[in-house]
MIDOSE-1310 file (N, C-alpha, C; in nm, 2 decimals, decimal comma, always signed):
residues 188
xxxx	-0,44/+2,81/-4,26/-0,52/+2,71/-4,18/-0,44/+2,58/-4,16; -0,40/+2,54/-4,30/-0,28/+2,40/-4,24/-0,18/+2,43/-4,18; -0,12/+2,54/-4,21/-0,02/+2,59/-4,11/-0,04/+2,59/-3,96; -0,14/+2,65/-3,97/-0,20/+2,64/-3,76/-0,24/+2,52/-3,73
xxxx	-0,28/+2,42/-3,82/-0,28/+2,26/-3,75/-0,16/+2,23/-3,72; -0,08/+2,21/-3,85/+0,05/+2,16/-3,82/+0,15/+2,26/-3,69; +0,14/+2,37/-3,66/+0,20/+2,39/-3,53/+0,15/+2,35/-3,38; -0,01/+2,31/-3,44/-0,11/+2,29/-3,28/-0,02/+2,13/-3,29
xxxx	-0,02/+2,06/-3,43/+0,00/+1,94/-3,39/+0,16/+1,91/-3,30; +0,27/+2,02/-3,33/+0,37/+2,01/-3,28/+0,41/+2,04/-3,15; +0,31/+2,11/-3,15/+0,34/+2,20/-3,01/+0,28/+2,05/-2,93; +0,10/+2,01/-2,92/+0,07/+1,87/-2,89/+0,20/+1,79/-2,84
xxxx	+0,29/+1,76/-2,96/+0,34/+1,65/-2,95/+0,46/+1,71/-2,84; +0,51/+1,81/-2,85/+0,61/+1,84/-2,79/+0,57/+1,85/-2,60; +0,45/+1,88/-2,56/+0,39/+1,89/-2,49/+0,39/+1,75/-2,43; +0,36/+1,67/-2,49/+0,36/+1,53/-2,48/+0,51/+1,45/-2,38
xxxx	+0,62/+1,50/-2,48/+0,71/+1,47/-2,47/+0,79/+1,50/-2,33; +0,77/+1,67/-2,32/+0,78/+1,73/-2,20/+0,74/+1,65/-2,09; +0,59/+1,65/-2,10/+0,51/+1,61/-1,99/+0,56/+1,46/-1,92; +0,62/+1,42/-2,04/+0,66/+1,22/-1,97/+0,83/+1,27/-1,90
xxxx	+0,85/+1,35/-1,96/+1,02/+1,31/-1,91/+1,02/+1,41/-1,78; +0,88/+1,49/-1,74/+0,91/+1,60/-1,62/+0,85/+1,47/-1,54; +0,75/+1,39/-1,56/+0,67/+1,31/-1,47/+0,73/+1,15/-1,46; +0,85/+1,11/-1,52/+0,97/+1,04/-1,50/+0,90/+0,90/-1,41
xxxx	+1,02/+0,82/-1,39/+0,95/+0,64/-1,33/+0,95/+0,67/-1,21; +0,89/+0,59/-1,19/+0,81/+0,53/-1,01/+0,98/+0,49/-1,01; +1,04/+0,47/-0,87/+1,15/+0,42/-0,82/+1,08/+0,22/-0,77; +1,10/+0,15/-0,87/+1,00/+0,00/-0,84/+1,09/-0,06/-0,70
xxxx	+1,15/+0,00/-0,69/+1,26/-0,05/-0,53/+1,13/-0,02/-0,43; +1,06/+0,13/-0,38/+1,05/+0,19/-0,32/+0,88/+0,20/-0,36; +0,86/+0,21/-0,49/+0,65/+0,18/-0,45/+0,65/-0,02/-0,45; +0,72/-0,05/-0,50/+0,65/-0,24/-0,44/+0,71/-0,23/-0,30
xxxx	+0,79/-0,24/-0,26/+0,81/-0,20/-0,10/+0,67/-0,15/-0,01; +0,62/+0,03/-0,06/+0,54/+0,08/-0,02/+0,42/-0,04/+0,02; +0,44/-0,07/-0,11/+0,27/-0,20/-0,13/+0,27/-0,30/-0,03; +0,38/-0,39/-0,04/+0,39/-0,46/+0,07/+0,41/-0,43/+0,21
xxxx	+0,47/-0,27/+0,24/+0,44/-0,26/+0,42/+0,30/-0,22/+0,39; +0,23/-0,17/+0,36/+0,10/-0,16/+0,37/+0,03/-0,25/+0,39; +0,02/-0,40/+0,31/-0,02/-0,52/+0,32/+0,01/-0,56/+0,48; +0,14/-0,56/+0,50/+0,17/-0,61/+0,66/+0,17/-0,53/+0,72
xxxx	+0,12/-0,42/+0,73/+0,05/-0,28/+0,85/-0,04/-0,37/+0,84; -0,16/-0,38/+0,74/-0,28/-0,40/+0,78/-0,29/-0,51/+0,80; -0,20/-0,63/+0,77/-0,27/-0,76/+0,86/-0,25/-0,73/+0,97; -0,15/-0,69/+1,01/-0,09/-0,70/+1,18/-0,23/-0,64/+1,25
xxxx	-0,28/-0,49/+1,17/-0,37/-0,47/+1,26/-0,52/-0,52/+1,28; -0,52/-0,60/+1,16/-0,66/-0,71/+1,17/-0,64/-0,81/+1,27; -0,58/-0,83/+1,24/-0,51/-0,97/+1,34/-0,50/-0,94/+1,47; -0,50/-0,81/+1,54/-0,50/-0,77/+1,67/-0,66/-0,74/+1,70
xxxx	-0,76/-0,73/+1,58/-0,88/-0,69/+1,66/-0,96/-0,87/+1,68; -1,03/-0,84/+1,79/-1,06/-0,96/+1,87/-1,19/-1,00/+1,77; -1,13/-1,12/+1,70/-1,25/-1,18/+1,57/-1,41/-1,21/+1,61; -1,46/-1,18/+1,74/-1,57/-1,21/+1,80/-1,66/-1,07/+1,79
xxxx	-1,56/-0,96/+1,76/-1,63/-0,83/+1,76/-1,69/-0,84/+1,63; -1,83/-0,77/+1,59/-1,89/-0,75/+1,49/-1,93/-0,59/+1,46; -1,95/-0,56/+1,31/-2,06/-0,46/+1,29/-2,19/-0,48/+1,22; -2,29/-0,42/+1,22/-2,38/-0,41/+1,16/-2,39/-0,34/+1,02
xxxx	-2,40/-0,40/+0,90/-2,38/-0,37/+0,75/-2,52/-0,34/+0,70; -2,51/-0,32/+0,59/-2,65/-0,31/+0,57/-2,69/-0,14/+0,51; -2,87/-0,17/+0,47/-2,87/-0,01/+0,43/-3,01/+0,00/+0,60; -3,01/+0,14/+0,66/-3,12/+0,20/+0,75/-3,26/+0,19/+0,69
xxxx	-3,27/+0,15/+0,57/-3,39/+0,19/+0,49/-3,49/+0,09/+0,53; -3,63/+0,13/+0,53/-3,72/-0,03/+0,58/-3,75/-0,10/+0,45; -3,80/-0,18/+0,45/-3,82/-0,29/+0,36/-3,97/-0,28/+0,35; -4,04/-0,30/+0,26/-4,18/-0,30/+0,21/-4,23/-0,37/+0,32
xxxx	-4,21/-0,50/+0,37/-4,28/-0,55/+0,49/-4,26/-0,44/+0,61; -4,19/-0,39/+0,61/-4,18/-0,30/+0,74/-3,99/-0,33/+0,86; -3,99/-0,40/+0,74/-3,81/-0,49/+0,84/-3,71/-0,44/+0,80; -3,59/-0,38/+0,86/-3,51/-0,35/+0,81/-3,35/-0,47/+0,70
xxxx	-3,27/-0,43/+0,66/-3,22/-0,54/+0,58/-3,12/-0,48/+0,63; -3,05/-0,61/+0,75/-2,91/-0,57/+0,83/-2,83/-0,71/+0,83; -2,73/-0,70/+0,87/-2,66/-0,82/+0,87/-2,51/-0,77/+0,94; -2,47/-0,85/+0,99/-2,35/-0,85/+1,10/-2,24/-0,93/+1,02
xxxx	-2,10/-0,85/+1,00/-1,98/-0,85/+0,97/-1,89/-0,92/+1,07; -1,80/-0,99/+1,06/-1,66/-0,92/+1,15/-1,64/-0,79/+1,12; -1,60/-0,75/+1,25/-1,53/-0,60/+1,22/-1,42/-0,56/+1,17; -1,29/-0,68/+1,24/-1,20/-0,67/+1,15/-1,12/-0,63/+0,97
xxxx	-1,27/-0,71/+0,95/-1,22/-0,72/+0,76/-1,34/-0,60/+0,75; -1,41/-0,54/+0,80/-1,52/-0,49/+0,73/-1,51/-0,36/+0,66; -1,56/-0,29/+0,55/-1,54/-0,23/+0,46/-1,48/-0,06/+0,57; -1,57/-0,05/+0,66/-1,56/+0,04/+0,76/-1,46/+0,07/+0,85
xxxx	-1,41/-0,06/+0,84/-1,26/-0,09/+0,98/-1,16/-0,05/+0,87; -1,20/-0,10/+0,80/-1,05/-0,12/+0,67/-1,03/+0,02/+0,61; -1,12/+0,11/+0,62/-1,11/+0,24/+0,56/-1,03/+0,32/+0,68; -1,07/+0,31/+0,80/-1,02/+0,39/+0,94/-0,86/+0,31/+0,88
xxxx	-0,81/+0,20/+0,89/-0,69/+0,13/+0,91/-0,63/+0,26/+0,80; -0,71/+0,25/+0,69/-0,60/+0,28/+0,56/-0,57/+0,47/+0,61; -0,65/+0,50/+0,67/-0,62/+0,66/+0,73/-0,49/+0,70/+0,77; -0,43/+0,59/+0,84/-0,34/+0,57/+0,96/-0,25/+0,51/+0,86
xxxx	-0,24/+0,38/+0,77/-0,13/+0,36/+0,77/-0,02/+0,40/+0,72; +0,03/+0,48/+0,65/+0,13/+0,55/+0,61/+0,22/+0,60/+0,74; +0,16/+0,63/+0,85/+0,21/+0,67/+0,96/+0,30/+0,58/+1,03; +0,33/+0,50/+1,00/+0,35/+0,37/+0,99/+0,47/+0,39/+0,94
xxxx	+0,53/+0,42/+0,83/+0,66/+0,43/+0,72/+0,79/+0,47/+0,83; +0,80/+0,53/+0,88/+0,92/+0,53/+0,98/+0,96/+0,48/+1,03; +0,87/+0,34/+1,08/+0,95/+0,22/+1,12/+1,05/+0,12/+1,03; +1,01/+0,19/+0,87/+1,08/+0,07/+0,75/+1,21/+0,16/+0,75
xxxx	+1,33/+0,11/+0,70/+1,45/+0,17/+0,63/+1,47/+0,02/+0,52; +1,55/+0,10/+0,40/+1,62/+0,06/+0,33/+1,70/-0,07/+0,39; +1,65/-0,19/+0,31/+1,75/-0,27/+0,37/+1,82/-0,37/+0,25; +1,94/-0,45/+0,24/+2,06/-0,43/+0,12/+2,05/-0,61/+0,19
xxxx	+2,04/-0,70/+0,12/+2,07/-0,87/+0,15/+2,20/-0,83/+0,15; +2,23/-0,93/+0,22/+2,37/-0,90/+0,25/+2,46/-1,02/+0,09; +2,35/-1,14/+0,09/+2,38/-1,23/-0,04/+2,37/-1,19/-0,15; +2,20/-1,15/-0,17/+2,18/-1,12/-0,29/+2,19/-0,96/-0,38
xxxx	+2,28/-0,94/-0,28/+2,27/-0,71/-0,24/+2,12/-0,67/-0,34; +2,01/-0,75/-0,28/+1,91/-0,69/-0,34/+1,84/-0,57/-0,25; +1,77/-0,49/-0,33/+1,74/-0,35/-0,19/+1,58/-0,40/-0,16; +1,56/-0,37/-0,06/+1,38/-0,28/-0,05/+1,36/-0,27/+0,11
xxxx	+1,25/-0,20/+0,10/+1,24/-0,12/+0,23/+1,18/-0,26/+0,32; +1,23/-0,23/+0,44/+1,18/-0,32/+0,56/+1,17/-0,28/+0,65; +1,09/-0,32/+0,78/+1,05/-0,31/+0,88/+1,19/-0,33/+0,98; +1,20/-0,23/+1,04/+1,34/-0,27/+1,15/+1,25/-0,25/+1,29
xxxx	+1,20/-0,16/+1,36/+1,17/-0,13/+1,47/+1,03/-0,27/+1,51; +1,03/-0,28/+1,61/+0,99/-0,36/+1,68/+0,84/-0,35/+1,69; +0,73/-0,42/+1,66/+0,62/-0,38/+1,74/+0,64/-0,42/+1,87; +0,49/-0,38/+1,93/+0,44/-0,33/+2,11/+0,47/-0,44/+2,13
xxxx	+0,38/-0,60/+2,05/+0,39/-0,75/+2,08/+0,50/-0,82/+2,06; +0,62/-0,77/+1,99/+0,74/-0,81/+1,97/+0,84/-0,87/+2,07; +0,84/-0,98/+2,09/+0,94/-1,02/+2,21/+1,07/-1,06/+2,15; +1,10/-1,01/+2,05/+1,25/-1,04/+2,01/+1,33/-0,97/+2,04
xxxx	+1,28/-0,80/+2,06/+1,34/-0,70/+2,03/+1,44/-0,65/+1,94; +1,50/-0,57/+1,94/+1,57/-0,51/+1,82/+1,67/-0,62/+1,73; +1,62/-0,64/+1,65/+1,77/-0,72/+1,53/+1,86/-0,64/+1,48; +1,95/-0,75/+1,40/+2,07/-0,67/+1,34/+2,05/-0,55/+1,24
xxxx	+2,11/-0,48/+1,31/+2,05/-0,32/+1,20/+2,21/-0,32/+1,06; +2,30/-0,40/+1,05/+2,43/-0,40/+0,99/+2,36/-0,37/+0,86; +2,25/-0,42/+0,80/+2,25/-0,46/+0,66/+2,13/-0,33/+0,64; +2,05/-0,25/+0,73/+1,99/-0,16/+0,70/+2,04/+0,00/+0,65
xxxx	+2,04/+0,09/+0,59/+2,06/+0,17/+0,52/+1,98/+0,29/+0,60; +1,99/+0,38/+0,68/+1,92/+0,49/+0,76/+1,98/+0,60/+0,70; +1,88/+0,65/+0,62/+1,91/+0,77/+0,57/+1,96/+0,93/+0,68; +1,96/+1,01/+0,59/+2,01/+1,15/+0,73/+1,85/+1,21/+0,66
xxxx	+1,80/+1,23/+0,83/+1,73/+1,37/+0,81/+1,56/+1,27/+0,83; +1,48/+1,37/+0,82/+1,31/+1,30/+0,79/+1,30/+1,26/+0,67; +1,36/+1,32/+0,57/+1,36/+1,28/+0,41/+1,36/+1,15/+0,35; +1,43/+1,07/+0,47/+1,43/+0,92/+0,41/+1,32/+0,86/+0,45
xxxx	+1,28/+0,89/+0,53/+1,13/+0,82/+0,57/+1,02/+0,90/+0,48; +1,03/+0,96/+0,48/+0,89/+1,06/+0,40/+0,89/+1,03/+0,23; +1,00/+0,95/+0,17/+1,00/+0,95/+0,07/+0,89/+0,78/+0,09; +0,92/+0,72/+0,19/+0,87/+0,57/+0,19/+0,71/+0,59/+0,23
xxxx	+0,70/+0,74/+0,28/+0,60/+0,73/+0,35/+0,45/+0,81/+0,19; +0,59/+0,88/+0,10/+0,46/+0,95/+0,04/+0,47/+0,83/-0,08; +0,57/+0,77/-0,11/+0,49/+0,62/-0,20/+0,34/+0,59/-0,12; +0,37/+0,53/+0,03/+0,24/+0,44/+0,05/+0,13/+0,52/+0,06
xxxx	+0,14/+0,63/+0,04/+0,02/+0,76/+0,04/-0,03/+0,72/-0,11; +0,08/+0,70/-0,19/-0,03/+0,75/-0,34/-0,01/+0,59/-0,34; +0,02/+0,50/-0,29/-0,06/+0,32/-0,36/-0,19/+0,34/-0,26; -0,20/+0,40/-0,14/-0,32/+0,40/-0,05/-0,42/+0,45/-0,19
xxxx	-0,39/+0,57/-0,17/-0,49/+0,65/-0,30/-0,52/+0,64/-0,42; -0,44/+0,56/-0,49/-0,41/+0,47/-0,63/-0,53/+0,35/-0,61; -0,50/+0,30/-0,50/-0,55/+0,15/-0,48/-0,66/+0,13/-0,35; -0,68/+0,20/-0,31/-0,76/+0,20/-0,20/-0,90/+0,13/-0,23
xxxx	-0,99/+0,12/-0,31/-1,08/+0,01/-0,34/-1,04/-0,14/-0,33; -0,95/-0,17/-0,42/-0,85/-0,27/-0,47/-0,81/-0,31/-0,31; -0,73/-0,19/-0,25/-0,70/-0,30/-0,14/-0,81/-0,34/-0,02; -0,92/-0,26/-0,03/-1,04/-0,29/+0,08/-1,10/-0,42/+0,03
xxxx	-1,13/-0,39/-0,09/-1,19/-0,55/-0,12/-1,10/-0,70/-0,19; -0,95/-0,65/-0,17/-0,88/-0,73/-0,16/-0,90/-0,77/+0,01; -0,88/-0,74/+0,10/-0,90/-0,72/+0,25/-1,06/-0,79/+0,33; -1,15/-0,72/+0,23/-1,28/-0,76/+0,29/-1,29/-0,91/+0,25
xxxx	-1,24/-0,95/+0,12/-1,31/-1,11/+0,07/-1,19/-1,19/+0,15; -1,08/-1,11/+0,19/-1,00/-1,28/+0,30/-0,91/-1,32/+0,18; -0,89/-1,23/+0,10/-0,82/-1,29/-0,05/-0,65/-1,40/+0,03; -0,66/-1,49/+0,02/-0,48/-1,51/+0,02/-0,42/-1,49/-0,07
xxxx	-0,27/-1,46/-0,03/-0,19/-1,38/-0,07/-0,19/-1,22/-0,13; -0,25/-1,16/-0,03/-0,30/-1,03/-0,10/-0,16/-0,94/-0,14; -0,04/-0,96/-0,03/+0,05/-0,87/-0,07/+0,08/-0,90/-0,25; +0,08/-1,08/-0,31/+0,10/-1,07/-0,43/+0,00/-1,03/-0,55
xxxx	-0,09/-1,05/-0,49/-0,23/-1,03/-0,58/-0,23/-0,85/-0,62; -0,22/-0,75/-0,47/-0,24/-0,61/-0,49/-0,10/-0,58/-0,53; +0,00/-0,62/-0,53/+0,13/-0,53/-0,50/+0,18/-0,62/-0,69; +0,17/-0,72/-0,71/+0,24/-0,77/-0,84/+0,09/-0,76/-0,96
xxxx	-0,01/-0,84/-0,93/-0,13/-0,86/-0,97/-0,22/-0,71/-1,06; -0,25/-0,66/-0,93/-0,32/-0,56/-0,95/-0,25/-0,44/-0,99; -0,22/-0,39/-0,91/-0,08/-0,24/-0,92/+0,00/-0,29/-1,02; +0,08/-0,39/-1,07/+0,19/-0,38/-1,16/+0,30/-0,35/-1,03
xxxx	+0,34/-0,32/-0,94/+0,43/-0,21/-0,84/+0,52/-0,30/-0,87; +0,51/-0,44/-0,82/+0,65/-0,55/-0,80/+0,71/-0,66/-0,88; +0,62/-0,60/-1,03/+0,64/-0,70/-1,20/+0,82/-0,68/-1,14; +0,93/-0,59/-1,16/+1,04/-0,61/-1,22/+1,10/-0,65/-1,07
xxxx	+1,04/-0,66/-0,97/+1,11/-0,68/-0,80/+1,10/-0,84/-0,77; +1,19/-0,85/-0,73/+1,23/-1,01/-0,71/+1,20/-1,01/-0,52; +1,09/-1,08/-0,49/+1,07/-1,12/-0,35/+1,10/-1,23/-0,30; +1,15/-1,19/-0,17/+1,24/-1,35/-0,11/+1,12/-1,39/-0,05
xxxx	+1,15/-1,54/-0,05/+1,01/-1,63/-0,01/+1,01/-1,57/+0,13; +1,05/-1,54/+0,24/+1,05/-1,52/+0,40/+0,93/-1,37/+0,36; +0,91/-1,31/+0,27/+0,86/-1,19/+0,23/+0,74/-1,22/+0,24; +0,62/-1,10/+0,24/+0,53/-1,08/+0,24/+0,47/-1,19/+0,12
């Protein structure tokens, strides 16, 4: 009988052991990156819905007097817009590549392609890193899949209350993603 604890206990531990070195580190270049295009997917797209539009919040149920208990949002920030946004953004990741300071040779992913409203057009791509194949996007793209999924409450009601500075609050704060990542002030 102590015999069979003592091999349940080792097998346990060995199991343990296994299990961390097959499920290995986050790459912190590439999920704080993740965190932060996320944050600037979704302002950009708040910021384009017209602040005058509203929804109706609230529960359909009547109230003992007979009145229902509703109340009008912006739609922008509202728990409901913010969940549609977070559906979509990942789709989003193909526009980032790897990009290298040219001073500080620090890495993380950034935004190169232009949005629709963009009147600058294309900048210098010298210091960006474009991988070969779909693989280099899809790696950026399945980070912001699992901080979406990881963090998806965290970032709707970081988002709904108007938090400032949300990229540092969700991406350093909350997540841990950007504790060992050094962000340049021009940054999110």
């Amino acid at each position: 009988m102590a015999l069979s604890l003592i091999r349940r206990s080792i097998l346990l531990a060995l199991i343990s052991v296994v299990s961390e070195t097959i499920e290995g580190k986050k790459d912190e270049v590439l999920y704080c990156s993740a965190c932060r295009a996320v944050v600037d997917e979704l302002n950009y797209s708040i910021k384009k819905v017209d602040p005058k539009r509203t929804i109706h919040v609230g529960s359909f149920r009547l109230n003992p007097d007979g009145s229902l208990k509703d109340k009008k949002v912006p739609l922008a920030r509202s728990e409901t817009h913010l969940t549609e946004l977070l559906e979509d953004v990942c789709n989003n990741m193909s526009d980032y590549a790897l990009y290298v300071d040219p001073d500080t040779k620090e890495k993380r992913y950034k935004r190169f392609a232009p949005r629709d409203d963009d009147k600058s057009g294309f900048g210098d791509f010298q210091n960006f890193q474009f991988g070969e194949g779909p693989e280099a996007s899809n790696s950026l793209k399945f980070a912001c899949e699992s901080v979406v999924e990881e963090y998806e409450d965290d970032i709707i009601s970081l988002f709904a209350q108007e938090a400032d500075h949300v990229a540092d609050k969700l991406c350093s704060e909350v997540s841990g993603l950007c504790k060992g990542v050094p962000v340049s002030r021009g940054e999110l």
